[in-house]
N, C-alpha and C positions, 0 to 999 in steps of 0.2 A: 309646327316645328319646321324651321326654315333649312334649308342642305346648307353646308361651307361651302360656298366654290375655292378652289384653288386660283392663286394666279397661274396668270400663262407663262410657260419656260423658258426662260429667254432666247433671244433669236441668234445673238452672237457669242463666242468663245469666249469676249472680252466681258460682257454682262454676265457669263455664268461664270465664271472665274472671280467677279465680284459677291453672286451670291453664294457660290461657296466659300469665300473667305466669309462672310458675313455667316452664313450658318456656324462654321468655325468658331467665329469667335461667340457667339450667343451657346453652344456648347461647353468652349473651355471655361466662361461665366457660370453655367449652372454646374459644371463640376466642382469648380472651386467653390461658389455656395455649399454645394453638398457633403464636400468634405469638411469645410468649417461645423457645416453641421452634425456630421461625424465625431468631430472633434469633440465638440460641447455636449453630444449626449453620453459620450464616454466621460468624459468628467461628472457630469450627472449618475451616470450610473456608480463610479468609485464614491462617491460624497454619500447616493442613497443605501449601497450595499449592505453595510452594516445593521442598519435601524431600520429600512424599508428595503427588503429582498423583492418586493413583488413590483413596487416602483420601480425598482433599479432593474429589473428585467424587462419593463418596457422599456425603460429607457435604453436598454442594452439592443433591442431588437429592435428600437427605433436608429440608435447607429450603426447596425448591421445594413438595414435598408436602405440609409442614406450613400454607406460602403459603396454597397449593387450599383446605386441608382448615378454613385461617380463613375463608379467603373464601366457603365454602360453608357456614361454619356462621355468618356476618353474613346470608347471604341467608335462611338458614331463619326468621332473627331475624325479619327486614324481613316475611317469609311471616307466622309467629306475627301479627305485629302487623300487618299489614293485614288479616287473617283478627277479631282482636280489634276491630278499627276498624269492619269491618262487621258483626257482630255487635251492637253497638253500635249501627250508624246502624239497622239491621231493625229493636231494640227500639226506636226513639223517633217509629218511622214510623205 
């Protein structure tokens, strides 16, 4: 088993300020994924409820976990950009 290295963190404000937009936007993507996917196991779950109660509860608890898994990748966003905000306020100090 091989380790991941990391890359190295960039040297200047203007290259970290690019890869925090860029983590950004690879965030606001897997949220809206997740939420679309939210969407469609809740439809899943109303369609199986009736006739299949035990499907319909995974299905239910597969879009609860999609739910988390948006909501925690909007806060990582909000983390990214507050992290870019001060970065930011240091340089103009």
């Amino acid at each position: 088993m091989t380790a991941k290295t990391t890359p190295p963190a960039p040297d200047n404000s203007a290259e970290l300020s690019g890869h925090m937009a860029e983590m950004s936007d690879i965030l606001i993507a897997q949220a809206r994924e997740l939420n679309m996917i939210f969407t469609a196991m809740t439809g899943q779950t109303k369609k199986n409820l009736a006739n299949w109660p035990g499907i319909a509860r995974s299905y239910a608890h597969l879009a609860i976990r999609a739910q988390a898994n948006c909501r925690a990748s909007l806060e990582a966003v909000a983390r990214v950009e507050r992290a870019a905000r001060t970065g930011r306020d240091d340089d103009a100090d």
